[in-house]
C-alpha positions as CSV (number, residue, x, y, z in Angstrom):
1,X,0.0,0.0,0.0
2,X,1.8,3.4,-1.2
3,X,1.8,5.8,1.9
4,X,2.0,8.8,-1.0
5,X,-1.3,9.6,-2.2
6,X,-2.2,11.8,-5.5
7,X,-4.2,14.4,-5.3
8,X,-6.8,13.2,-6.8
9,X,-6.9,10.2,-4.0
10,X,-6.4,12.4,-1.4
11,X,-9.7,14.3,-2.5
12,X,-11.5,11.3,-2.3
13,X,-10.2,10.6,1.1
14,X,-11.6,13.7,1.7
15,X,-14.7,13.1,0.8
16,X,-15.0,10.4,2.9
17,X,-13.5,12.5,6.1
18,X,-16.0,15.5,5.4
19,X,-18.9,12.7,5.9
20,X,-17.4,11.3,9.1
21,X,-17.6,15.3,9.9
22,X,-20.8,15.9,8.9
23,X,-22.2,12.5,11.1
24,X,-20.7,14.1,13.7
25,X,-22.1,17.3,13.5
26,X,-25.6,15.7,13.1
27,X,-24.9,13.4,16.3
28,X,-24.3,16.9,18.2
29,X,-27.6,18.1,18.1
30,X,-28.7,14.3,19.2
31,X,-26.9,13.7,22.2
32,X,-28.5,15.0,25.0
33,X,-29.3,13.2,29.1
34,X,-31.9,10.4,29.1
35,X,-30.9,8.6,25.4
36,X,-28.7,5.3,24.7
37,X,-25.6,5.2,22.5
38,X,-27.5,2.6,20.8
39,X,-30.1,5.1,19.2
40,X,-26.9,7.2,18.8
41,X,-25.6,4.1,16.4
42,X,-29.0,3.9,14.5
43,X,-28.7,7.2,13.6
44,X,-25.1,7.0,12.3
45,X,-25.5,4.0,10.1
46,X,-28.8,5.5,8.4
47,X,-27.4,8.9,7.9
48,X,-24.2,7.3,6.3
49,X,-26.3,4.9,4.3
50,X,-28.3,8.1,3.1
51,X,-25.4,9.6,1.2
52,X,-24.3,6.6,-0.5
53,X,-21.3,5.5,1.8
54,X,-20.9,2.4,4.1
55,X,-19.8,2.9,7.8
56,X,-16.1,2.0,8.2
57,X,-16.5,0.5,11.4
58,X,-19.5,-2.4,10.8
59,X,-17.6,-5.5,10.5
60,X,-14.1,-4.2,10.4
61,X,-12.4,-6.7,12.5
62,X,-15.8,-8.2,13.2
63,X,-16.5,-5.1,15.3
64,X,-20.6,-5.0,15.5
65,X,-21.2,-1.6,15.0
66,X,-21.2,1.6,13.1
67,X,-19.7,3.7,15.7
68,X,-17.0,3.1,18.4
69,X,-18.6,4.8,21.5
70,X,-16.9,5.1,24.8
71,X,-18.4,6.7,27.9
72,X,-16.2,8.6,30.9
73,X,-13.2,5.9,31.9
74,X,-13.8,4.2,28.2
75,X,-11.0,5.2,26.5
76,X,-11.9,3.5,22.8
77,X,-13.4,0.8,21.1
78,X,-16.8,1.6,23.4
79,X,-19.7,-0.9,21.9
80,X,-23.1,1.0,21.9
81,X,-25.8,-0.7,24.1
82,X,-29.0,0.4,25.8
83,X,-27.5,2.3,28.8
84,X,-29.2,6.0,29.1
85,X,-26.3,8.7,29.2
86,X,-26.2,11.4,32.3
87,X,-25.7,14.8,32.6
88,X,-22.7,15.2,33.1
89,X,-21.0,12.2,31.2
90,X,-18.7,12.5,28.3
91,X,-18.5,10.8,25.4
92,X,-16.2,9.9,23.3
93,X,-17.7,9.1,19.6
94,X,-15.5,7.5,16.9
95,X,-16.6,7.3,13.5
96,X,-15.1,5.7,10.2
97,X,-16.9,5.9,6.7
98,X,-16.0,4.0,3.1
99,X,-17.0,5.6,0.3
100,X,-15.6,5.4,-3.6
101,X,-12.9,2.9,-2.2
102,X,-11.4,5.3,0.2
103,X,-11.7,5.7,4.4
104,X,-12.9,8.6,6.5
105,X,-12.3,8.2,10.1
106,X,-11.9,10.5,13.1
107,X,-13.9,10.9,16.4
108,X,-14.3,14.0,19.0
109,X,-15.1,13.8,22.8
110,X,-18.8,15.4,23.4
111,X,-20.2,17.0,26.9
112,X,-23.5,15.9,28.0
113,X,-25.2,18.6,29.9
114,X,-22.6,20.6,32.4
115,X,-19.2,18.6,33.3
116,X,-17.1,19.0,36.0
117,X,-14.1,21.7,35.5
118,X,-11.6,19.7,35.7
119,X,-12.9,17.6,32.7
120,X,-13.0,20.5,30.9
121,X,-9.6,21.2,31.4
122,X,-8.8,17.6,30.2
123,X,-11.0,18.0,27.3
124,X,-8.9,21.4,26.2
125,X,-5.6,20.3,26.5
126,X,-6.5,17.4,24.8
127,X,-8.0,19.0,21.8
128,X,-4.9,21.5,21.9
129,X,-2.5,18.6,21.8
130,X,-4.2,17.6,18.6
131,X,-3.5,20.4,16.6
132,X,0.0,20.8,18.2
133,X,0.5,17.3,16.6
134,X,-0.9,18.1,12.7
135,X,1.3,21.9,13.0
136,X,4.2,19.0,12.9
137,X,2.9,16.8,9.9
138,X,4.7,18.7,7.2
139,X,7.0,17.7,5.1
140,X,10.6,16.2,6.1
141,X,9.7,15.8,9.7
142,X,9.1,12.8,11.5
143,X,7.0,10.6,13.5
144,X,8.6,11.3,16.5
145,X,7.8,15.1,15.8
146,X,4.1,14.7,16.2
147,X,4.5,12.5,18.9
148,X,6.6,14.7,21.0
149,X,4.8,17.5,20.9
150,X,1.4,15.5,22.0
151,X,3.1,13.9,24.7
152,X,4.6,16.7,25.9
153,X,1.5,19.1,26.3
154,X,-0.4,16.5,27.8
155,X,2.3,15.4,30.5
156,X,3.3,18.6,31.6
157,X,-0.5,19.4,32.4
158,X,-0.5,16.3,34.3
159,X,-2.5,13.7,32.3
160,X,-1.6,10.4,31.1
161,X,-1.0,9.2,27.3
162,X,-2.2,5.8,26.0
163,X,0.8,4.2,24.4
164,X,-0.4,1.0,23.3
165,X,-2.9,2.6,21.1
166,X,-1.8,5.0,18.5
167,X,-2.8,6.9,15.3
168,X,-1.8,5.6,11.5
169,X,-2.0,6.2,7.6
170,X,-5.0,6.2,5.9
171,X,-6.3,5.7,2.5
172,X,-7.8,2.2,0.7
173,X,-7.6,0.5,4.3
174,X,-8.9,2.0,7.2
175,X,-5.5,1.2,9.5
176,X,-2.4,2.1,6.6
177,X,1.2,2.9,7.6
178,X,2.7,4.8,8.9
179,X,2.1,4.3,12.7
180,X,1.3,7.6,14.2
181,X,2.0,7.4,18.4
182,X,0.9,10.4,20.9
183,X,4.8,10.1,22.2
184,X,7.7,9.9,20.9
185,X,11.2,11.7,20.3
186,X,12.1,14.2,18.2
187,X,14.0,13.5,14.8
188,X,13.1,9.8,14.6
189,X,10.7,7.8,12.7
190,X,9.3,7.9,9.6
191,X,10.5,11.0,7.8
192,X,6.9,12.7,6.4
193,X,6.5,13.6,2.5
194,X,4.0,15.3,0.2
195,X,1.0,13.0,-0.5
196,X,1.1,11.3,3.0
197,X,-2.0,11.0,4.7
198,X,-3.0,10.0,8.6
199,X,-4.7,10.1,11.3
200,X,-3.7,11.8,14.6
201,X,-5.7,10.7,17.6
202,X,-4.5,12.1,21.1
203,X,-6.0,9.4,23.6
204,X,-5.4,11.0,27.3
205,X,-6.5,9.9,30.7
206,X,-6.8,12.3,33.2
207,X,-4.7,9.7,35.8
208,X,-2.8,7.2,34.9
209,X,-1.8,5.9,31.4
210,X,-2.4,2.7,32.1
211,X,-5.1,1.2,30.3
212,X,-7.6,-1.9,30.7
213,X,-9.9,-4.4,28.2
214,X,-13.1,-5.8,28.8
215,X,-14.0,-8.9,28.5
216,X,-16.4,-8.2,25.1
217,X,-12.9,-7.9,23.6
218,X,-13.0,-5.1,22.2
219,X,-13.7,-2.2,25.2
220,X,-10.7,-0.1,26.0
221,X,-10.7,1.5,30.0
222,X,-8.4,3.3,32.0
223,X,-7.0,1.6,35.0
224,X,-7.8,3.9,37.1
225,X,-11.2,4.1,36.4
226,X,-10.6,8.1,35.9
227,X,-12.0,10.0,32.8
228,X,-10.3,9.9,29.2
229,X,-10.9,11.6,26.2
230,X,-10.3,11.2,22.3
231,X,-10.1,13.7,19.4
232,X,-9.2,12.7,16.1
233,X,-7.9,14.5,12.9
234,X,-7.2,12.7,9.1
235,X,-5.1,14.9,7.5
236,X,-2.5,15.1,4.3
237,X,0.2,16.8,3.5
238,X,0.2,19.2,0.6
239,X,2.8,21.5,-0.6
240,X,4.3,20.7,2.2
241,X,2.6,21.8,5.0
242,X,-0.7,19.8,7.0
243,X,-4.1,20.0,5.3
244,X,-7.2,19.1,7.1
245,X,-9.7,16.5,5.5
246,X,-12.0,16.9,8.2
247,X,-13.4,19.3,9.7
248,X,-15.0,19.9,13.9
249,X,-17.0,22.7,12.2
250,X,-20.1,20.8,11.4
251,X,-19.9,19.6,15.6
252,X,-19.3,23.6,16.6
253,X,-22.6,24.4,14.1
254,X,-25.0,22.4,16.1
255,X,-23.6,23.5,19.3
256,X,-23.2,27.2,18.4
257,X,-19.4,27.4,18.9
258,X,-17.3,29.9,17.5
259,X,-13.8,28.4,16.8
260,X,-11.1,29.1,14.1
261,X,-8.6,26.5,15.6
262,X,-8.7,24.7,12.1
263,X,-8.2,27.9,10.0
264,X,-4.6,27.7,9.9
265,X,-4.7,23.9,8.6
266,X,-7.3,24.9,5.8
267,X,-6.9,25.1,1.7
């Protein structure tokens, strides 16, 4: 599988992230105290259906659903099920789409109702860690770039970073080369080149790194049992520097944010 994509690929890979986004963004408005991540599921798969894609997830490794859905400790890999969410709960919503051949996948960590500040402080510096990491996907630097940087803004705030799960290429398969960590130093690893497109996930635990599996095989969990959150970008490089293929906007619409944190990684 050729980790250099033309442009013409990397369009349609595009394509495929923008719906991911746009699921998303229709899943904001849904997700609310009182309804299951099941329904949440439903609604994904039909909406995905609707405009002619397949979700990347059903089946992929046997998983069973459309979305990977992981409430609070959950770090990924959730299975939806008929549990009603709380106020106060987080949820972390992963999302992968196949259309014309080519993969879509990224995920964001929603607020239900009002959380705690110290989530929210988790949930930032998170998100921030994220976009630290795709500033360093440009051309002639390395894996160990973007990891550094992720580990490195999440540490010295205090949180833990998942190391046995980690980000990767993307393109005709969902999971591509190269491996992507959230640590790592600087100057090793792949070195990056035009064409190349990934995904960059920060997973971060508010305590320890440390991470557990249920027994469904498939349900990632902090050891701790402390909350952990999940943002995910796909992005390419072109002419050099980081491009986004997806987009948080259609999320910030339905919740009536204002951001420009994406701007600067925009055509």
């Amino acid at each position: 599988m050729s980790l250099i994509k033309s442009s013409e690929e990397i369009e349609l890979i595009r394509e495929s992230a923008l719906l991911v986004s746009k699921t998303l963004g229709m899943l904001a408005k849904e997700i609310k105290p009182g309804i299951n991540t099941l329904y949440l599921d439903s609604l994904a798969e039909s909406f995905i259906r609707d405009h002619n894609a397949e979700p990347g997830f059903l089946g992929l490794y046997d998983f069973p659903n459309t979305l990977c859905i992981s409430p609070n400790s959950q770090v990924v890999h959730g299975i939806p099920n008929k549990d009603e969410i709380k106020d106060g709960d987080i949820l972390s919503i992963d999302c992968g789409v196949l259309k014309n051949g080519y993969y879509g996948d990224h995920a964001y960590t929603f607020e239900v109702g009002e959380v705690k500040k110290e989530i929210k402080r988790l949930l930032k510096t998170a998100k921030e860690s994220l976009y630290l990491g795709v500033k360093e996907f440009k051309q002639d630097n390395r894996v160990g770039d973007v990891g550094y940087v992720i580990q490195k803004h999440n540490e010295s705030n205090g949180y833990g970073v998942v190391k046995e799960l980690v980000g990767h290429g993307l393109g005709k398969s969902m999971h591509e080369k190269p491996e992507m960590p959230n640590y790592g130093r600087r100057g090793t690893g792949k070195k990056f080149k035009n064409g190349m497109v990934v995904a960059i996930e920060p997973m971060i635990n508010m305590g320890t790194a440390r991470i557990n599996q249920l027994n469904d095989g498939w349900t990632i969990l902090t050891a701790d049992n402390l909350p952990s959150v999940h943002f995910e970008h796909n992005v390419a490089i072109i002419n050099e520097k980081p491009n986004l293929l997806s987009t948080f906007d259609y999320i910030y619409d339905s919740l009536g944010i204002k951001s420009i944190e994406e701007n600067q990684f925009k055509s």
